[in-house]
C-alpha positions, -999 to 999 in steps of 0.1 A, spaced: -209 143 276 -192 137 308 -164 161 317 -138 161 347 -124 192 350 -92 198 372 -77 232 376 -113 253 387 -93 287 384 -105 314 357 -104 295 328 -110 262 336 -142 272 353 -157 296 328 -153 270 297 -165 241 314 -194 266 330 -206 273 294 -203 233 284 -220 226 313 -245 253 301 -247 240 264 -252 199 278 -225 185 296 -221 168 328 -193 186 346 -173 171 376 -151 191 393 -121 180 413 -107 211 437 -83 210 468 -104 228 493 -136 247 498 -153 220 481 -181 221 503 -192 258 491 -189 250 463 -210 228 464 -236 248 478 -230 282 454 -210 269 427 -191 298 407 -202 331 401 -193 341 367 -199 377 356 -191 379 314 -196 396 289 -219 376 272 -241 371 301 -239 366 338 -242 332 351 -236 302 377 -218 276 370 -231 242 394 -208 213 389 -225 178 385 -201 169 414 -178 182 434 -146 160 448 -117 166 466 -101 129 462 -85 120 430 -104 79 444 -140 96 442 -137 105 403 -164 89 384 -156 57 361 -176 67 334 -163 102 326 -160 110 287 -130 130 292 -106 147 315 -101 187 314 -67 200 328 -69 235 326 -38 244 357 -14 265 349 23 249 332 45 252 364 77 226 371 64 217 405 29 211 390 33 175 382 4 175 352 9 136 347 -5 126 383 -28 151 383 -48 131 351 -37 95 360 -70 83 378 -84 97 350 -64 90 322 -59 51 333 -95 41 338 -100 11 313 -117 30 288 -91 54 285 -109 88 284 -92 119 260 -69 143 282 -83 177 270 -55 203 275 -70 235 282 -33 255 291 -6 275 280 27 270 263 40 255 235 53 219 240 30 210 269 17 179 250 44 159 249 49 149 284 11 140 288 8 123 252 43 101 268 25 93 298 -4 76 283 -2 62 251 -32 49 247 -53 83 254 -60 106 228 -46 145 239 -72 170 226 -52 200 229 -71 239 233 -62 271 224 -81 295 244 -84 331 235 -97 351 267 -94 381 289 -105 367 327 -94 369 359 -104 354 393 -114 374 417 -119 346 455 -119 311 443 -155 312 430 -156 344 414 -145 348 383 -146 380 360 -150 375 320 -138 404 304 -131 399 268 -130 375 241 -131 336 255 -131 316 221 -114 281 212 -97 267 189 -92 227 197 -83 192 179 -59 159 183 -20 164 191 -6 151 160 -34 164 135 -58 148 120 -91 143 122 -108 137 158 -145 127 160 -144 133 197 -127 168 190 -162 178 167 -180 167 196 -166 188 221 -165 216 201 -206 208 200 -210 209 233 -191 243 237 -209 262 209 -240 245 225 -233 270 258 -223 299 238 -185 294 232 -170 302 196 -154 269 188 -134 259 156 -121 222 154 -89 224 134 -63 197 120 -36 215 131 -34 226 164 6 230 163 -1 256 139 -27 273 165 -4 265 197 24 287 175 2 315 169 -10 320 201 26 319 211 31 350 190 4 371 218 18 349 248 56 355 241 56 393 239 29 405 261 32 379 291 68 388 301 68 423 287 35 432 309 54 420 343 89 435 333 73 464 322 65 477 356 24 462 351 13 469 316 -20 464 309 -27 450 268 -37 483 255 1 501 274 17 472 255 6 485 220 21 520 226 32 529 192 69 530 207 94 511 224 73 486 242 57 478 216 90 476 192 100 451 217 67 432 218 73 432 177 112 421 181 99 392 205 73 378 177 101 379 148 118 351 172 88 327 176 87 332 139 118 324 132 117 291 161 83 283 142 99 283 112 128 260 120 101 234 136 82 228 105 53 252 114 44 279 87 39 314 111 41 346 90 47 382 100 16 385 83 1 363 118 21 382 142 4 420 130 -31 403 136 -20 401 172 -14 432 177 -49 444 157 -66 417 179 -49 435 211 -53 471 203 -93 458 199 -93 441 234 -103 457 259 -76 467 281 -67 439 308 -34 425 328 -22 395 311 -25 364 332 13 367 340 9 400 354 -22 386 371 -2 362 390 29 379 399 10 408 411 -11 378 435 27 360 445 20 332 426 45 312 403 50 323 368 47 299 340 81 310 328 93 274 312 55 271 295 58 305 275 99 312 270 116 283 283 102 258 256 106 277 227 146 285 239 150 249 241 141 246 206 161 275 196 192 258 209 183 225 190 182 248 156 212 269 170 189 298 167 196 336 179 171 347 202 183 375 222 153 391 234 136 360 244 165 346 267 169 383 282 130 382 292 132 347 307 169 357 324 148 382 337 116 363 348 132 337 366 152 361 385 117 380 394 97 343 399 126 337 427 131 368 442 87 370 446 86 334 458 118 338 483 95 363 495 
């Protein structure tokens, strides 16, 4: 399999490292330092073993990506001024019409990409990871770093099995599903809560969010809303779902949420991506979601004030 992987940060590389490791033929489209990596590639220190990722190729021109690809891998982060479609279009638009593999987070993210190209199939992935990037080709796996992939829409996907394949094939826990709304929702229930709640908080790490007292009330209060928006949507999330959180965070080893991650670095926060969709569907349903619009009131405020900056 033939990948093209845009969006190298901590994610993108370390699951398209371990394909590349289990078969596939990685390409890697980055926007500077292309020539070291090259040379070094990325140096990925994990928890299930140590190792360095060498792309196929390396490109810094959307007009040097090969014609044969099998698929395209976005794995950037969800921002407004991030304009996703672009990004994919060489890719998406060759005549064969490769899948667009969406390896982000957020719920609604497919829609605009599944719009934008008709004719592709959107694979979308639901990764389950504690990493972080420490220079642009060092990147630290800490714990987790599972997927759980298939087709926007649901159903069956041939090319979704495959995939999946080639990620077990490098050491990835994969599970193919025909539901990936279902997924997308659940791991809303971790992103909703502790994203915001770790940045507002003052810089919670996971295991300070799972205090046994306020924070974590309000990590609780802010998963009885995506219910409740899940709910209204057609998708079947139980309180039952939103406690495994929680069990599957107190067993984490204690890390900053990605959100922290990049507001402690001055980078954007994916504030529409995590709160923003979810409130739009709230206001379709006429839904009361205090908590959630108070965190994203207060996000956006942050986001500004740190970008002014």
């Amino acid at each position: 399999m033939k990948l093209l992987l845009i969006g190298a940060g901590s994610i993108g590389a370390y699951f398209c490292g371990r394909a590349a490791s289990g078969g596939a033929e990685v390409e890697v489209l980055v926007r500077r330092n292309a020539p070291e990596i090259r040379e070094k590639g990325y140096d990925i220190t994990s928890i299930a073993g140590n190792f360095v990722f060498h792309p196929a190729r390396v490109i810094d021109r959307h007009e040097d990506i090969s014609p044969d690809i099998d698929a395209v891998v976005l794995a950037t982060k969800v921002l407004p001024d991030v304009n996703r479609v672009e990004l994919v279009r060489e890719a998406a638009e060759l005549p064969h019409h490769p899948p667009v593999v969406l390896l982000q987070n957020g719920i609604g993210i497919e829609d605009e990409i599944a719009s934008a190209f008709p004719d592709n199939e959107i694979i979308s992935c639901v990764a389950y990871i504690g990493a972080s990037r420490k220079s642009f080709r060092e990147i630290l796996h800490t714990g987790s770093g599972r997927l759980i992939i298939g087709r926007f829409g649901g159903g069956d996907s041939p090319f979704a099995r495959q995939l999946a394949g080639v990620f077990i094939s490098g050491g990835v826990p994969c599970r193919v599903t025909e539901d990936i709304a279902l997924e997308r929702w659940r791991k809303l229930l971790w992103n909703l809560p502790f994203n915001p709640v770790s940045v507002l908080a003052g810089g919670l790490d996971t295991r300070e969010l799972c205090d046994g007292r306020d924070i974590e009330k309000l990590c609780s209060e802010l998963m009885d809303e995506v219910i409740l928006c899940a709910n209204a949507s057609g998708v079947k999330l139980t309180r039952a779902m939103a406690d495994e959180q929680f069990a599957y965070t107190r067993d984490f080893p204690p890390y900053k949420t990605s959100m922290l991650q990049d507001y402690s670095a001055g980078l954007p926060l994916e504030v529409d991506a995590v709160l923003g969709n979810m409130l739009k569907i709230a206001d379709r349903f006429a839904l009361a979601v205090p908590y959630s619009r108070c965190c994203a009131a207060l996000l956006r405020s942050l986001d500004r004030k740190k970008q002014e900056r």
